[in-house]
N, C-alpha and C positions, 0 to 999 in steps of 0.2 A: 477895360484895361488891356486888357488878351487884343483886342483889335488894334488899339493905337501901337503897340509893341506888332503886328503886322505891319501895320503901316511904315511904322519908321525900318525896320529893318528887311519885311521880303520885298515891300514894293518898290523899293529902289535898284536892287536888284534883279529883279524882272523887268523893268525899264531898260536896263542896262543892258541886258541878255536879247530883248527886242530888237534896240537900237544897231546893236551889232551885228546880230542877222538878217536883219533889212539892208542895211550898208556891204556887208557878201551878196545879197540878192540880187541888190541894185547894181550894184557893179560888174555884175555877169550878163546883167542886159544889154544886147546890141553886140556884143561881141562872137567874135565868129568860135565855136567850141573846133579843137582840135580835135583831127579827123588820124588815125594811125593806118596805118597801111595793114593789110590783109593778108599780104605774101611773104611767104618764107626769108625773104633777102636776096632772091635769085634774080633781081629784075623783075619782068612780066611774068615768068612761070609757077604759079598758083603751089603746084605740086613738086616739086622738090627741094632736096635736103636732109635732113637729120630724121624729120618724122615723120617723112616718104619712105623712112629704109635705105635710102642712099649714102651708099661710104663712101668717103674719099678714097683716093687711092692715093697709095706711100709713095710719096719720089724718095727714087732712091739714092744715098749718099755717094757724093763725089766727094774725093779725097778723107776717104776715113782715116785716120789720124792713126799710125802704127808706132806701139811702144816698140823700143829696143829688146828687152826682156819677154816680149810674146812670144815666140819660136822656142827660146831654150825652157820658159817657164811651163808650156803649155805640154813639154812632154818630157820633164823632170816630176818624180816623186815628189809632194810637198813634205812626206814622212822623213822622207832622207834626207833631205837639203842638210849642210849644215846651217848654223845660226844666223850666220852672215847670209848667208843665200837666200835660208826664209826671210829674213828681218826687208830681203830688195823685192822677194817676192810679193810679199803682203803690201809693200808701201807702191809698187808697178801695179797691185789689181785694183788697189785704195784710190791713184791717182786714174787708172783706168775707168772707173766707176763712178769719179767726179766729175772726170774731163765728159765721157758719153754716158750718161745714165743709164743704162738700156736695163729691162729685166737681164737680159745674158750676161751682162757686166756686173751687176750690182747683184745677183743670184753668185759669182763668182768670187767677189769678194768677203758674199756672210759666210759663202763655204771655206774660204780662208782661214776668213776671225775664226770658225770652228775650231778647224783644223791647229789653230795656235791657242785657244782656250786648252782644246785636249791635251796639246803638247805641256803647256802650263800647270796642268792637276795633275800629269803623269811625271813631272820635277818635281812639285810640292808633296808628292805620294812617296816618290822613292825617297826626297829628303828629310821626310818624317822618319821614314823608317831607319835610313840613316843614323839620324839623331838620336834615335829609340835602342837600338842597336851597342852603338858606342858612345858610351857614358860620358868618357874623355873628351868629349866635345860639345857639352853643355855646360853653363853657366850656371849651373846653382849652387856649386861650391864658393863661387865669389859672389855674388846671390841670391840668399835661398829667399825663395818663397815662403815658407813655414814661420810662423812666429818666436819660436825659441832659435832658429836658425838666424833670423835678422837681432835678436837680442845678445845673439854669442858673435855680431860681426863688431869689431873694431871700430871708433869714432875716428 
């Protein structure tokens, strides 16, 4: 019984498996096998390129692209700007950094974003204290956080 239950079900599939690898065999006969080339890309010269050691050399840029805002930005305080002044500074190093990506450019504008995150937690620091400071200018008398306080407010 164990034999017939072979029969019908592996040997049809190893027929099949045969048949299909003979026919890739077969049809690789007489045909010529592709030969790849040996050389770096250079033409005839065996040895050079990338895994010679060979570096390119940088041509260097004709017509570099000059913002308006480089000269006064580059030797103003970003501390002291006022708001306005930073808010062109940061969008001149942002568009500067998209327009040429270079390390110099884009090192230039995370020093920015820095420089305007600090500015950012040093407003959020002083307005804490602010808040904490003088009473008169919180909201919880109109309001309250606390549960007897939301139960004594008016419907």
């Amino acid at each position: 019984m164990r034999i017939k239950v072979w029969f019908v079900k592996v040997l049809p599939a190893v027929a099949v498996l045969l048949i299909l690898t003979s026919s890739v065999v077969l049809a690789g006969i007489g045909e010529e096998t592709e030969t790849f080339p040996t050389h770096s890309g250079y033409g005839e010269d065996v040895e050079r390129g990338w895994y010679w050691y060979e570096v390119e050399k940088e041509v260097p840029e004709e017509g570099k692209e000059e913002f308006a805002s480089d000269k006064a930005s580059q030797n103003a305080d970003p501390w002291k700007m006022s708001a306005e002044e930073f808010r062109k500074y940061l969008d001149d190093t942002k568009d500067r950094a998209v327009a040429s990506p270079t390390v110099e450019n884009v090192s230039h504008y995370i020093e920015a974003q820095d420089i305007a995150r600090r500015k950012a937690v040093a407003f959020a620091n002083v307005f804490q204290l602010v808040m904490q400071t003088n009473p008169e200018f919180t909201t919880t008398a109109q309001y309250p956080s606390t549960t007897p306080g939301i139960k004594a407010l008016p419907l």
